[in-house]
VOGU-3710 file (C-alpha; in Angstrom, 3 decimals, decimal comma):
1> xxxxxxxxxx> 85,532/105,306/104,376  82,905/107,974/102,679  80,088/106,124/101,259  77,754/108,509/98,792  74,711/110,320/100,790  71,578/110,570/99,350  70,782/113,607/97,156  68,275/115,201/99,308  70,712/115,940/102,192  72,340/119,239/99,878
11> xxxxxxxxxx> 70,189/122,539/102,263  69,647/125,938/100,736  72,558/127,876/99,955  70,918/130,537/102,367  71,159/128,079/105,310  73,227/129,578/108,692  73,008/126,305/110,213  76,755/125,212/110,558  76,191/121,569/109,292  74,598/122,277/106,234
21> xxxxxxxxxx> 77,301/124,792/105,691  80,002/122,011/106,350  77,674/120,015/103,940  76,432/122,442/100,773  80,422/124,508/100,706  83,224/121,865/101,808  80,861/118,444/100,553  81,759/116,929/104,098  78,543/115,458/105,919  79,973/114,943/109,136
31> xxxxxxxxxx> 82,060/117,408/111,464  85,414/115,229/113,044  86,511/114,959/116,671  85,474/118,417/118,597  85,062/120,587/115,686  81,429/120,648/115,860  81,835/122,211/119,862  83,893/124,841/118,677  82,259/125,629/115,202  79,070/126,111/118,108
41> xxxxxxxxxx> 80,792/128,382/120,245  82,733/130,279/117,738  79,646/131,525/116,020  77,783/131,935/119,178  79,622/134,536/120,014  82,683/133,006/122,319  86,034/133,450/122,393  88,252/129,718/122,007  91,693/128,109/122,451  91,660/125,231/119,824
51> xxxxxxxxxx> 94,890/122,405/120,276  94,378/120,793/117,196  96,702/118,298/115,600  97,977/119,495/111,805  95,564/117,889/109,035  92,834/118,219/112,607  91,043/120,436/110,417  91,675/123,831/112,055  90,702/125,706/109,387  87,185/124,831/109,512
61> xxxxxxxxxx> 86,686/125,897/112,971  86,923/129,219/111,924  86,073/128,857/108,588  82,460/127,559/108,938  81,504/130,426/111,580  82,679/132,663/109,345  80,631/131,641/106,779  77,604/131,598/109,254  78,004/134,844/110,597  77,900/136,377/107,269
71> xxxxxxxxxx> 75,156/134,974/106,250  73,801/136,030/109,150  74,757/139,699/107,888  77,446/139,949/110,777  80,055/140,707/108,110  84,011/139,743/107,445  86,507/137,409/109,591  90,121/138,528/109,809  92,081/136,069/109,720  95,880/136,694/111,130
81> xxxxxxxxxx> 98,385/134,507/109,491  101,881/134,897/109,542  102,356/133,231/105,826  102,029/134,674/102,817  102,222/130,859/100,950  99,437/130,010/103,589  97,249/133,158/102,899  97,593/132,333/98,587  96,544/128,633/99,071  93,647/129,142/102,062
91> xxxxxxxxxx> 92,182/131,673/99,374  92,269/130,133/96,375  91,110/127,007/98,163  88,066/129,168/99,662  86,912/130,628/96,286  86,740/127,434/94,612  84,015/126,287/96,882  82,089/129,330/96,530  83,153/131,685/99,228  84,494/135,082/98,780
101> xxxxxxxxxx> 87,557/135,549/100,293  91,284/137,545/100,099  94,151/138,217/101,167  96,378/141,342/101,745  99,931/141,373/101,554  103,386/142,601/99,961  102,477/140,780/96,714  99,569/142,577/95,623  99,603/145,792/93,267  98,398/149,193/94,822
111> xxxxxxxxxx> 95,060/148,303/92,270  94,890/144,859/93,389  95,038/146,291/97,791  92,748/148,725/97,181  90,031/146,974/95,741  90,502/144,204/98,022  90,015/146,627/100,913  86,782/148,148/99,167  85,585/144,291/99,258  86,373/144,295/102,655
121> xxxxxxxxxx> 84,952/147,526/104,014  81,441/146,972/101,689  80,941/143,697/104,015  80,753/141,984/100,753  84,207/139,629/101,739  83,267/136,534/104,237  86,999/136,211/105,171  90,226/138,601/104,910  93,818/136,918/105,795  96,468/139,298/106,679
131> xxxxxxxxxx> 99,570/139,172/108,652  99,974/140,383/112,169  101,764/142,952/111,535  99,503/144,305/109,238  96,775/143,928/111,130  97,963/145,816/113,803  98,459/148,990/111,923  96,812/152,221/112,720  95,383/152,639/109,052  94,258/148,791/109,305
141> xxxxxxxxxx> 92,641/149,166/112,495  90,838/152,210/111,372  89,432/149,952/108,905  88,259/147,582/111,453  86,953/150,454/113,176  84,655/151,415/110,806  83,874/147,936/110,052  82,781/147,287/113,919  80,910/150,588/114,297  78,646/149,391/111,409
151> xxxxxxxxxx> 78,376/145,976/112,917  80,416/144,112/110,367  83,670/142,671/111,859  82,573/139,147/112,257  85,252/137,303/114,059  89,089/137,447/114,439  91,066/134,407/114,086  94,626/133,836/114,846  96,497/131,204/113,179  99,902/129,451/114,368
161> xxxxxxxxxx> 98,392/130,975/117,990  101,895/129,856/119,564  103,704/132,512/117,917  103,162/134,270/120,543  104,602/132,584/123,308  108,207/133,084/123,975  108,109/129,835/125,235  107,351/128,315/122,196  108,953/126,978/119,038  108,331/130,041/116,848
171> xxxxxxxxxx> 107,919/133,183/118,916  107,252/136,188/116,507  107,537/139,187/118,363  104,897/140,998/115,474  101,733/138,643/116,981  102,688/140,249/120,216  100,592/143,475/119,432  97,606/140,974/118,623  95,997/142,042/122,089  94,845/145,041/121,012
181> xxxxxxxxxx> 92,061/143,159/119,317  90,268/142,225/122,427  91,231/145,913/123,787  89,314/147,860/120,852  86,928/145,305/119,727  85,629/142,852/123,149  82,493/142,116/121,588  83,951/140,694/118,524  84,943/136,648/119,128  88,267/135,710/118,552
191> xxxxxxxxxx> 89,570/132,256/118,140  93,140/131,202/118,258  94,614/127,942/116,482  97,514/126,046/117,156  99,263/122,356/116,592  101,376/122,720/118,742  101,199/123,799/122,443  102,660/122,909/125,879  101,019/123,418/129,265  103,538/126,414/129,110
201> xxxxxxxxxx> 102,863/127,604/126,079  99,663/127,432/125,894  99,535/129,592/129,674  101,575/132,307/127,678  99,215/132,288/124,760  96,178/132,876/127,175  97,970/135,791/128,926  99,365/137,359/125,401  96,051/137,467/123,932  93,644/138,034/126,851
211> xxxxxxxxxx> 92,352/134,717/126,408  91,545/133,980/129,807  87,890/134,142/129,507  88,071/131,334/126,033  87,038/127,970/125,947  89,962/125,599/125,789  89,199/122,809/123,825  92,188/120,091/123,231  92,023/117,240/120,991  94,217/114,420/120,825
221> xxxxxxxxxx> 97,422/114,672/119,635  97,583/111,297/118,106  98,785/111,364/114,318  98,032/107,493/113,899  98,777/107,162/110,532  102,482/108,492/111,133  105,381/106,264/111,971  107,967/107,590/113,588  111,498/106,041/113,337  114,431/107,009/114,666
231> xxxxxxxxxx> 118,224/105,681/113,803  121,560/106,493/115,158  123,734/107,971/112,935  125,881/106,082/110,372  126,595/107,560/107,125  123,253/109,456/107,277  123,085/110,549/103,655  123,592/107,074/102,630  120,602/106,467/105,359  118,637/109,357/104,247
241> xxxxxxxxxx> 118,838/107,864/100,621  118,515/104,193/101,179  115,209/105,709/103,500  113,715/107,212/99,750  114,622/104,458/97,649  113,285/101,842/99,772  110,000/103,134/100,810  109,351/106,724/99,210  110,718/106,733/95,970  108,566/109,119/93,725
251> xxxxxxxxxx> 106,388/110,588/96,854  106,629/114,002/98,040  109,092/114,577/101,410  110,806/117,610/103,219  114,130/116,854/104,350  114,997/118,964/106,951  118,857/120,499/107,564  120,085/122,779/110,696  122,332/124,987/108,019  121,712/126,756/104,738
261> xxxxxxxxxx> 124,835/125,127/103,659  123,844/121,487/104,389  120,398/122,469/103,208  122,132/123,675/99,087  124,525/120,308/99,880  122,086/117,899/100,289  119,907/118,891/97,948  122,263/118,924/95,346  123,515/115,315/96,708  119,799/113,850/96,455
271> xxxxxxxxxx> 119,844/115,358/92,655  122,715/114,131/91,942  121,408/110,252/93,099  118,408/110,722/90,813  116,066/111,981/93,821  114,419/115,602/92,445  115,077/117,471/95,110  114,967/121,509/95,824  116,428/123,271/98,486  114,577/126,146/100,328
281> xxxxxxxxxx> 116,304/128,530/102,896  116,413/131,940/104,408  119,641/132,740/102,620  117,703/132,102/98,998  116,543/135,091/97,092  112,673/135,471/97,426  111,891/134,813/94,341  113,524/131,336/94,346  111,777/130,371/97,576  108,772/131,312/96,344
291> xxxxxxxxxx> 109,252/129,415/92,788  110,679/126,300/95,173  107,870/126,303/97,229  105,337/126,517/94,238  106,840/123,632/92,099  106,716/121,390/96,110  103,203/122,217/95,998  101,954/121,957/92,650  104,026/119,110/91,077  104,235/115,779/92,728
301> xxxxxxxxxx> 106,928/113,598/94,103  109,528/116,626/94,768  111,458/116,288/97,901  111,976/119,753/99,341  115,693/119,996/101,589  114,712/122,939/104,031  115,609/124,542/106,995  112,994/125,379/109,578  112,175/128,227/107,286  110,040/126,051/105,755
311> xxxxxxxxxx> 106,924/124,267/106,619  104,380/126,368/108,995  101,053/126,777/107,166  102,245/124,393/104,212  98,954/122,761/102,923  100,139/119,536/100,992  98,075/116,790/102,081  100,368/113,937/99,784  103,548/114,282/101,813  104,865/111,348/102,478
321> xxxxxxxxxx> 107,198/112,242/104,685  109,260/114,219/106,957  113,118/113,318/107,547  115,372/114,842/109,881  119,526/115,156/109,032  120,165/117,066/112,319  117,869/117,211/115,808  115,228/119,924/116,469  115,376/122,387/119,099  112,507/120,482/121,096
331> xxxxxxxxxx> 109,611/118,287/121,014  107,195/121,282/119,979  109,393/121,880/116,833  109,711/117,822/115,878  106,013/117,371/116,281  105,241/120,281/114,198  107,614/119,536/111,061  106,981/116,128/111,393  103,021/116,923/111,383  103,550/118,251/107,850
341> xxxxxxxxxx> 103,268/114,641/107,201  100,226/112,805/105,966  97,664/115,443/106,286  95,633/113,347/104,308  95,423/110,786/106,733  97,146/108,326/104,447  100,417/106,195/105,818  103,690/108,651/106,267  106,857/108,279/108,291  108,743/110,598/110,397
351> xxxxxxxxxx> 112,251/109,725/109,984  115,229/111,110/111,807  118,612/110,454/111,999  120,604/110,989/115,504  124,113/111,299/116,544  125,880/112,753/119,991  127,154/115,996/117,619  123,313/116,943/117,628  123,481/116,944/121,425  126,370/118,601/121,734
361> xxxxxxxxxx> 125,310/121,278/119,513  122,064/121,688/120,932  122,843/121,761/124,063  125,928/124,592/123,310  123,377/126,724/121,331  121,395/126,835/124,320  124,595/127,367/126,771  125,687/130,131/124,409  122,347/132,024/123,726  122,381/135,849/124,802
371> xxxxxxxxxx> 118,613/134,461/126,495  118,466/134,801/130,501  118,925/132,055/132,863  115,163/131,187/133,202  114,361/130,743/129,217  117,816/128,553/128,997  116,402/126,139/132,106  113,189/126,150/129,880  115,054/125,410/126,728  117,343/122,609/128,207
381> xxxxxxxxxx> 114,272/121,074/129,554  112,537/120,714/126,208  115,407/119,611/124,865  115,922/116,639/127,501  112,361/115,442/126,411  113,287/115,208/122,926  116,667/113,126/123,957  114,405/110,994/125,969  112,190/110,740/122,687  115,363/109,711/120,787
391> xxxxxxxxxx> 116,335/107,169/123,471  113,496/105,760/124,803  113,229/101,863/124,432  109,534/101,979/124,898  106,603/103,207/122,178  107,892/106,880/120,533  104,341/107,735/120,495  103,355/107,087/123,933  106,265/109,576/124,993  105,334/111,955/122,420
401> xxxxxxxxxx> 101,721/112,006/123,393  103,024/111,786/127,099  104,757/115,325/126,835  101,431/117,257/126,150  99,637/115,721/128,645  97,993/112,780/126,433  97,821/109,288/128,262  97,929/106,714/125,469  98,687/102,628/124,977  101,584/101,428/122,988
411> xxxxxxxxxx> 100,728/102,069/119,295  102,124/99,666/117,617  103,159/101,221/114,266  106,400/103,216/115,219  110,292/101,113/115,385  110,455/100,368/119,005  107,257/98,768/119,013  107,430/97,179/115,511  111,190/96,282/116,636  112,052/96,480/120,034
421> xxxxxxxxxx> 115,800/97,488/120,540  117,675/95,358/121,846  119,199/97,079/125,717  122,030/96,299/127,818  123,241/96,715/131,393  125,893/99,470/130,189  126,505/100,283/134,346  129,844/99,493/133,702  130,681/100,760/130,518  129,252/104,060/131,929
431> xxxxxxxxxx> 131,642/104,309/134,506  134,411/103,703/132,316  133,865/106,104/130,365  133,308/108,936/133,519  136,211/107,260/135,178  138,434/108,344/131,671  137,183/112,059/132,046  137,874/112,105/135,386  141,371/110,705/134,855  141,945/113,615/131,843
441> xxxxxxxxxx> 141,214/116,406/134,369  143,900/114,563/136,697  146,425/114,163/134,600  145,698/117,494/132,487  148,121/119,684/133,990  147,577/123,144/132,599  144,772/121,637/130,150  141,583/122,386/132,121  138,933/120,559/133,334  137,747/119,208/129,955
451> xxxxxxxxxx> 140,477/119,543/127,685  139,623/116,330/125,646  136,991/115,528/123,152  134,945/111,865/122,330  137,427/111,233/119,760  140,459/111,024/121,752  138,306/109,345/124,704  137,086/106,671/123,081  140,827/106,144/121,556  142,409/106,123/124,735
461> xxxxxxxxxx> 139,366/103,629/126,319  139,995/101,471/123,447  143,963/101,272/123,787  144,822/103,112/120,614  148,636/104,882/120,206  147,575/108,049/118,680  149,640/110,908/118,215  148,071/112,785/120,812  147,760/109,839/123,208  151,607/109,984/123,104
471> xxxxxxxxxx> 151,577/113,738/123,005  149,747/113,536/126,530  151,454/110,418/127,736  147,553/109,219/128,348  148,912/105,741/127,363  149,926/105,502/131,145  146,220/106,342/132,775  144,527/103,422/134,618  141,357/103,671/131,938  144,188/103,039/129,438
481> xxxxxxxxxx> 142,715/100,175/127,194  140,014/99,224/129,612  137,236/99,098/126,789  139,066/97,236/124,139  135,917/94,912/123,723  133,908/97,301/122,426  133,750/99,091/119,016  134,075/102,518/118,324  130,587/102,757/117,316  129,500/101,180/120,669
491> xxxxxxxxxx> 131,397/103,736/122,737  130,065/106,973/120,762  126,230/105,476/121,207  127,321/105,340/125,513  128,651/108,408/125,372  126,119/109,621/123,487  123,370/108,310/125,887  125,370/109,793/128,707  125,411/113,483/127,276  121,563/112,497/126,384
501> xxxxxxxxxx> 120,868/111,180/130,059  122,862/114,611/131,521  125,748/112,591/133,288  128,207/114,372/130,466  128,833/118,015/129,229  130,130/118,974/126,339  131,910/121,925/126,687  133,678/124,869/124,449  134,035/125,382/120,850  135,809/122,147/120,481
511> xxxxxxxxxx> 133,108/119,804/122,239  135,573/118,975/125,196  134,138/116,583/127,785  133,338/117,428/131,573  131,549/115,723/134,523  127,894/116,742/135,592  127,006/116,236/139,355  124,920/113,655/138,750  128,282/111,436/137,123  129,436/110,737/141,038
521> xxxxxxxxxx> 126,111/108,657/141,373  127,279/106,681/138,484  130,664/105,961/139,487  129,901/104,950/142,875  127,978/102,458/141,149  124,754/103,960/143,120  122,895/104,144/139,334  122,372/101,021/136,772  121,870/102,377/133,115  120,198/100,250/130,584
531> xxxxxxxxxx> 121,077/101,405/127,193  119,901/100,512/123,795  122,190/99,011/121,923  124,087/100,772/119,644  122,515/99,441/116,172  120,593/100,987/113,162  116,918/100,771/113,710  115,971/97,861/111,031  113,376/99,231/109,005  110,199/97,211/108,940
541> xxxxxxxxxx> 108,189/96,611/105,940  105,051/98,250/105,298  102,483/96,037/104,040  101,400/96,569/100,641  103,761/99,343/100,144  106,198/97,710/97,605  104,923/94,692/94,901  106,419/91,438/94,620  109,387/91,916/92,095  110,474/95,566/93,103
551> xxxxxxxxxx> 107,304/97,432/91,368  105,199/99,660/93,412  101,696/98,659/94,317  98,282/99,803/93,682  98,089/100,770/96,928  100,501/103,024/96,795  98,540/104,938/93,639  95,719/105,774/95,868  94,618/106,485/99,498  91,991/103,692/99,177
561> xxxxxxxxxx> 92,134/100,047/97,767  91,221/100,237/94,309  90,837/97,223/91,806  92,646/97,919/88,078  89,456/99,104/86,525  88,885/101,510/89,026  92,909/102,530/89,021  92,829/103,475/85,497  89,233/105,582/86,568  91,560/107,574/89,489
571> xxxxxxxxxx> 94,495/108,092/87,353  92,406/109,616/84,359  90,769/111,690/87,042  93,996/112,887/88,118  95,332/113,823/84,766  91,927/115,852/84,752  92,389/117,486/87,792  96,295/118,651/86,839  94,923/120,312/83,485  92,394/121,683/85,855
581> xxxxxxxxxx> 94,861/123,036/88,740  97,283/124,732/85,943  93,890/126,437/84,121  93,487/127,791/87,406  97,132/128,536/88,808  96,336/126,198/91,928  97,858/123,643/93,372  96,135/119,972/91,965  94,627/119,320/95,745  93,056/122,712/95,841
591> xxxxxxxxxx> 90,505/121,206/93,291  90,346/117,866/95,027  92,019/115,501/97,094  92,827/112,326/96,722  90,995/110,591/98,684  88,193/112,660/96,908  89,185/111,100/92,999  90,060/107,203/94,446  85,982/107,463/96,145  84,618/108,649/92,665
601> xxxxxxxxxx> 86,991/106,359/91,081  85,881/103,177/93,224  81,895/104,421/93,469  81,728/105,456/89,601  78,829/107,958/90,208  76,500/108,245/87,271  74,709/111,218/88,277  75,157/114,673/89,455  73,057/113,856/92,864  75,549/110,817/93,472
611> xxxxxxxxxx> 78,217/112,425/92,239  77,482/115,495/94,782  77,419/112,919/97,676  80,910/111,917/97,772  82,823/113,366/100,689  84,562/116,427/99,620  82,403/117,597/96,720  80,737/120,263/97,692  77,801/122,555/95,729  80,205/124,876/93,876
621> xxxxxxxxxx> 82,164/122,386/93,052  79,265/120,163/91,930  78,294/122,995/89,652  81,916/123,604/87,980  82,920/120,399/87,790  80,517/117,849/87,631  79,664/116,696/84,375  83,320/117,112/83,592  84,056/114,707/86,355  81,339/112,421/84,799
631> xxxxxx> 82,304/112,651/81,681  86,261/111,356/82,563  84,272/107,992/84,567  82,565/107,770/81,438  85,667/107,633/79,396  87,436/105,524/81,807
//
């Protein structure tokens, strides 16, 4: 918890030295985890790999060397980012702590570009964010050009580094080009920034950007204050909503859908059940996204329905949470949208609901991508980790950790630990259920190896005269009623586990079933499965989350433990900072975080000097804000 420094630590605005910097602009005494190393090297002069969890503080690390270096007269920092929502909020965020900075993209005037770029070619700028494929323009790099011959390119930085990789999540083929920055300018230090990297991925980004002479440094993936839960499917918009109501209700989420259609559907579902809720998609005209996406950031409690479209370089610290109505591709694509979580380091949840169509159709996307043989083995790989994820009886965060390379002890804090499923020997269920496939491509005929979906499988294991059971006379087959003593819901979570597990394909446009190899091993009876079994995860409580009688608690007002006096202090701070945010067209965080308003809520500075040692309140800020801020404790 921030406690208030004394005065004399604020250093001359002149000062190079990266800790005052982090101290006098951004009001933060102290640098977190390895920033400090890189913020070194960076301005230094080296090149750097940073693995940084989202709300890590990444920005800093190039931020504060930025700032350094131009002091030090060494000019701008280009930074490459591939969003334009990213570029507007990093700016705005900049200039209200004092430093100069812009942005140029598509929604500037020819005026506005143009005397942006006269900013940046004067040296007067400390930081410039434009998007890859901007920067790798001939005009652009003429620019830089000119910039580097009079010694004032500074340092590159490249954001959302694993765009690069084809390997990764999010391959852009525009950051592609981004090597000809080391190839025209290998005396200026670059520094590329990334949540979310595999051992592969991060391989590719080295070779992509002629990074193999950077310093890698990786910090731990850990998000600790996330929970991640996973259920099995049943009724998941009734899930989804009981999810809200029980333990969000009012907070800001993003709800993510596979399709644009589910995306406008659900949406308009949550609305419907009193939930505000917005849906943002590919398929929307801009100017809706981009009205969406500015009511999610500056209003609070909206829950934002999305496809993957939305999220990378989204700044909200307050949200909540992250739900998922259908599986990601991978791992590297769940950690990432679920990182948009809690960047405030306040409690959040990752929440996802699973079923066996989200294998099937994950796996088929990958079966039936135009992609060669080597990036589908790739592909189904990633894909098995994140079914192991979904399955696993042990501690979610342990695997999760455990696929980048992070050794870590049970946490504690997700469902399997805070509940431990219940498991099963299923060995024999399992073989049932191969032994019923195997008896459908006997009996088929002229129907194929896998002519037969889980519907009509777990109807004929279960002894039920369908219409089609009659049509295929599959009421005579051995397997024939042989799993009458379990439910239907039991069946689909085996079957499930054995598409998940790889002992089952599902096969065509209609999800028909086949045998892998690795089924013979089962029905020999050579393999024992333990399964969970097939329930809900129970949701468990949250301390201090919800008051006795149904009310919400203090605690959920503010990111620290506030007593009513000093409640009523952070709330009439709040309403100060939202005149504040509109005056200025920014989103209400922009000006100050939470956690910023509960410490001068709880502390009640009196003065400007103990006001200005409060984490987060740095010397331009001080100076606009200040006595303002005062003034509302006073009143309060």
């Amino acid at each position: 918890m921030s406690t208030v420094a004394p005065p004399s630590r604020r250093p001359s605005a002149a000062s190079t030295e990266p800790l005052h910097i982090l101290d006098e602009v951004f009001g933060y005494s102290a640098f977190r985890g390895r920033q400090r190393e890189i913020v070194d090297h960076v301005v230094g002069g080296g090149d750097a790999l940073v693995l940084m969890p989202t709300g890590g503080g990444k920005s800093l690390c190039y931020q504060v060397p930025a700032i350094a270096r131009h002091r030090r007269g060494q000019g701008v920092a280009i930074v490459v980012s591939p969003l334009i929502a990213l570029m507007h909020d990093q700016v705005g965020a900049l200039e209200e702590v004092g430093v100069h900075a812009a942005f140029l993209n598509s929604t500037l005037s020819l005026e506005q570009a143009q005397h942006v770029e006269r900013e940046m070619m004067s040296g007067r700028l400390t930081l410039l964010y434009a998007a890859p494929e901007r920067v790798t323009t001939p005009r652009f790099l003429a620019q830089l050009d000119s910039l580097h011959e009079r010694g004032l390119l500074s340092l590159f930085a490249i954001d959302e580094a694993h765009c690069v990789s084809q390997w990764g999540h999010d391959f852009r083929s525009e950051y592609l080009g981004l090597s000809v920055l080391h190839e025209r300018y290998p005396a200026v230090p670059r520094i590329a920034l990334t949540a979310t990297a595999d051992e592969h991925t991060r391989a590719d980004i080295i070779e992509r950007l002629q990074l193999q002479d950077a310093q890698v440094f990786i910090s731990s993936f850990d998000r600790p204050n996330i929970r991640y839960l996973i259920v099995e499917k049943d009724n998941p918009r009734a899930q989804l909503l009981r999810f809200i109501r029980d333990e969000h209700e009012g907070e800001a989420g993003v709800v993510y859908c596979q399709s644009r259609k589910k995306v406008e559907e659900t949406a308009a579902w949550l609305s419907g059940e009193g939930i505000a809720a917005l849906p943002y998609h590919a398929g929307l005209d801009a100017a809706v996204r981009q009205r969406h996406q500015d009511r999610f950031l500056r209003e609070e409690g909206l829950v934002m329905v999305a496809t993957i479209a939305f999220g990378m370089g989204i700044d909200k610290p307050d949200v909540r949470f992250v739900a998922h109505l259908d599986l990601p591709k991978n791992i590297e694509s769940y950690y990432q949208e679920t990182g948009r979580a809690g960047r405030d380091g306040a409690p959040a949840e990752a929440w996802m609901a699973y079923g066996l169509a989200d294998v099937v159709n994950q796996r088929r996307m990958i079966d039936e991508s135009p992609a060669g043989d080597d990036f589908k083995r790739v592909q189904r790989g990633k894909l098995d980790a994140l079914l192991a994820l979904a399955e696993t009886h042990e501690c979610r965060r342990v695997r999760l950790l455990g696929y980048f390379g992070e050794a870590s002890e049970p946490c504690g804090n997700c469902d399997n630990c805070l509940q431990p499923p219940a498991t099963w020997d299923a060995t024999e269920a399992a073989r049932k259920v191969l032994s019923c496939i195997y008896r459908f491509r006997q009996h088929g005929g002229g129907y194929g190896p896998s002519a037969f979906g889980a519907g009509h499988l777990i109807d004929v294991l279960r002894g039920k005269n369908t219409d089609k059971v009659a049509q295929y006379r599959h009421e005579t087959l051995s397997t024939f009623g042989i799993g009458a003593d379990l439910s239907e819901q039991q069946w689909r979570s085996v079957l499930r586990q054995l598409v998940a597990l790889g002992h089952v394909v599902a096969e065509g446009e209609f999800n028909t079933l086949g045998l892998t190899e690795s089924a013979r091993n089962v029905l020999r009876g050579e393999v024992q499965l333990q399964l969970r079994v097939a329930a809900e995860t129970k949701r468990a409580g949250r301390s201090g989350r919800v008051a006795k009688g149904g009310g919400k608690s203090a605690a959920k007002a503010a990111p620290v433990d506030l007593d009513a006096a000093a409640l009523d202090r952070f709330q009439a701070l709040k309403g100060w900072r939202a005149e504040v945010a509109r005056e200025h067209n920014l989103p209400a965080y922009v000006v100050f975080h939470d956690a910023a308003l509960a410490e001068m809520a709880r502390l009640q500075p009196s003065s400007l000097d103990e006001l200005g040692g409060i984490s987060g309140v740095g010397a331009k800020k001080l100076e606009a804000y200040g006595r303002e801020i005062l003034r509302v404790l006073g009143e309060g």
